[in-house]
C-alpha positions in Angstrom: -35.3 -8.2 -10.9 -38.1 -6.0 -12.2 -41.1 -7.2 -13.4 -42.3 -6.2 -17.3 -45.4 -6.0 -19.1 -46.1 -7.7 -22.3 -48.9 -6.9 -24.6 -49.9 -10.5 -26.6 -52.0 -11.2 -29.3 -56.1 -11.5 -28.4 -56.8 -14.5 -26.3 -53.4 -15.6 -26.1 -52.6 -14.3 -22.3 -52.5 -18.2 -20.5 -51.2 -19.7 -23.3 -48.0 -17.6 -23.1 -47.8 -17.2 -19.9 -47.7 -20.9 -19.5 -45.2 -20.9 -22.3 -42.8 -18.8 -20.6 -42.7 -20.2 -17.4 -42.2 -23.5 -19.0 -38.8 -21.8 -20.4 -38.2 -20.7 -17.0 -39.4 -17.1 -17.4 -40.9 -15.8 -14.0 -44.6 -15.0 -16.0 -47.8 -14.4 -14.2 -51.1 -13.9 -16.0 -53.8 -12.6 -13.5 -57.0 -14.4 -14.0 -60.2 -14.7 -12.2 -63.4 -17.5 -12.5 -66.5 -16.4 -14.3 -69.6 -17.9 -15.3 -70.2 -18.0 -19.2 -72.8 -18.6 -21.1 -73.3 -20.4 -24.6 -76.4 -21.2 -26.3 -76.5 -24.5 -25.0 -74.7 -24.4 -21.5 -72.8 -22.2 -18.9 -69.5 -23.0 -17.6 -66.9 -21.8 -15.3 -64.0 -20.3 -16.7 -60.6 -18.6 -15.9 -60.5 -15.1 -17.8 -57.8 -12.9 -17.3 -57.9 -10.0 -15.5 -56.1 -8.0 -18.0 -57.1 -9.0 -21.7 -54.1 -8.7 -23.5 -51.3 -8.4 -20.9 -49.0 -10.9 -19.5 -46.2 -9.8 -16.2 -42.7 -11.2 -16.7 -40.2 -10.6 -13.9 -36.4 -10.8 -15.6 -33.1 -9.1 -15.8 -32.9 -6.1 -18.2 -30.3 -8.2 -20.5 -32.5 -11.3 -20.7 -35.7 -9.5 -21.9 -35.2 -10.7 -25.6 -35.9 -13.8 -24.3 -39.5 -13.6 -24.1 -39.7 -13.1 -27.8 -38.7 -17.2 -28.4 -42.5 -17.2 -27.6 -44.8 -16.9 -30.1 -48.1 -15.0 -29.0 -46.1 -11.8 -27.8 -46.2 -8.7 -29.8 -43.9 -6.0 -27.7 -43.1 -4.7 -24.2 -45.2 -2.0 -23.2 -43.3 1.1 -22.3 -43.6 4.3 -20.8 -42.5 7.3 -21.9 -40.1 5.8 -24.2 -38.5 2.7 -22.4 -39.9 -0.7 -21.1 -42.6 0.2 -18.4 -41.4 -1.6 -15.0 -43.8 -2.7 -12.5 -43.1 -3.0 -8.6 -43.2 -6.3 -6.9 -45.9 -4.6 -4.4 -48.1 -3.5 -7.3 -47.8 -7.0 -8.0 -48.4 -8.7 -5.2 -51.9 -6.2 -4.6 -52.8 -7.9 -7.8 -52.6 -11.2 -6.2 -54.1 -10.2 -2.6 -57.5 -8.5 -5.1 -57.7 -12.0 -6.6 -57.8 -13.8 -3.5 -60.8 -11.4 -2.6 -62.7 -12.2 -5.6 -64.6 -15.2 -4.5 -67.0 -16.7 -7.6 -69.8 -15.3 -5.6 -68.1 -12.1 -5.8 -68.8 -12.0 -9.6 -72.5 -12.5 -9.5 -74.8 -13.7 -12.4 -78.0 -11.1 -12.1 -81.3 -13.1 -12.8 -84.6 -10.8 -14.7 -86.3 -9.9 -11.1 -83.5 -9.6 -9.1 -84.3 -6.8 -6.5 -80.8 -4.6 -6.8 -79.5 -1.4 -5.3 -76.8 0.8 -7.0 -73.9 1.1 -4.8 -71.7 3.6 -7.6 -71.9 6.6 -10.1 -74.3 9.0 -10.4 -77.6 6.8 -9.3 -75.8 5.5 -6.1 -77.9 4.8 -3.5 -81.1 3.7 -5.4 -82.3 0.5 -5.6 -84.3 -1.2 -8.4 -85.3 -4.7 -10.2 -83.4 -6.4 -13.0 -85.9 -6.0 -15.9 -83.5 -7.4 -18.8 -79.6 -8.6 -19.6 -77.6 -8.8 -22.8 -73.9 -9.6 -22.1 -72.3 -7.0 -19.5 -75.6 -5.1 -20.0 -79.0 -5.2 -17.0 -81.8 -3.0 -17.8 -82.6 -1.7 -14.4 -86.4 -0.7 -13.4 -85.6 2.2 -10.8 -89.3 2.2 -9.0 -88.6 5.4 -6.7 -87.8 7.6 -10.0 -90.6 5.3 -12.6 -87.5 4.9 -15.2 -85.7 2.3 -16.5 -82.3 2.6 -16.7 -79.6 0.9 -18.9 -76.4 0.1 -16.8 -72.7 -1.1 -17.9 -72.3 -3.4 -14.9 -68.9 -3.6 -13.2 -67.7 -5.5 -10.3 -69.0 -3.3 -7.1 -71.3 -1.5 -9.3 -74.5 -3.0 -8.7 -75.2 -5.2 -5.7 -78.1 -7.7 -5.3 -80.4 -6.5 -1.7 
C-alpha cells in the first residue's frame, strides 16, 4: 500500500491524525518536542514537523475514506494525480526524529557565545545580542556588525 499526503486545516495535523488511526487508517503525523514560550510560562510541546500535512498509507480504492474526518481539506497531488510517497522516504522521516533529541532544538539565551555553521556567514562566530520568535540578533565581533539571523535547526550552533 502506498502512503498519501493530506493537506488539513491549520493546527489540525494530531487531531486528525489521531482521528484516522482511530478508524483504522494507517496515519502518521511527524512531530518533534519544542520549548514554547507564553507570557507567563514555557512549556514543552509536540509540533509537527510539517504544519499542515498528515501521511496516510491505504489502498487506491479506499482513499475516500479519509474524508469521514473532518479537518482534511484534499490530497495533495502531483502533476495531476494523488502524490504517493515511498515507505523509505517515510521511514528517513522517522530515523531524523529519533535524531532530534530536545537538546537538539536549543533555546539561545541574550549572551550566548555562537558560531554560524551555514549560509553565507559560515564559519564566524558571534554573541546573541537579542531574540524575537525564530529571530537572534547576532553581534559578529570579528566583522564589528550585528547581524539579523532566521535561525534554523543546524544553522547556528552554541560554542
Amino acid at each position: 500500500m502506498p502512503w498519501y499526503a493530506l493537506y488539513t486545516n491549520p493546527r489540525q495535523e494530531k487531531k486528525v491524525s489521531e482521528a484516522l488511526n482511530q478508524r483504522g487508517i494507517e496515519a502518521y503525523c511527524p512531530v518533534y518536542t519544542t520549548w514554547v514560550q507564553w507570557s507567563d510560562r514555557k512549556k514543552k510541546v509536540d509540533k509537527p514537523l510539517f504544519t499542515s500535512y498528515v501521511f496516510v498509507k491505504l489502498e487506491e480504492k479506499d482513499r475516500d475514506l479519509v474524508f469521514t474526518v473532518s479537518g482534511i481539506v484534499r490530497y495533495v497531488f502531483w502533476l495531476g494525480k494523488p502524490a504517493l510517497i515511498k515507505d523509505a522516504e517515510i521511514e528517513q522521516i522517522r530515523i531524523f526524529l529519533k535524531e532530534i533529541t530536545p537538546n537538539a532544538l536549543i533555546t539561545f539565551q541574550p549572551l550566548d557565545p555562537v558560531q554560524i555553521v551555514e549560509g553565507l556567514l559560515k564559519g564566524k562566530s558571534g554573541v546573541v545580542e537579542h531574540i524575537h520568535k525564530h529571530t537572534l540578533v547576532i553581534r559578529l565581533e570579528q566583522l564589528g556588525l550585528s547581524v539579523k539571523a532566521e535561525v534554523a535547526v543546524g544553522d547556528v550552533m552554541k560554542r
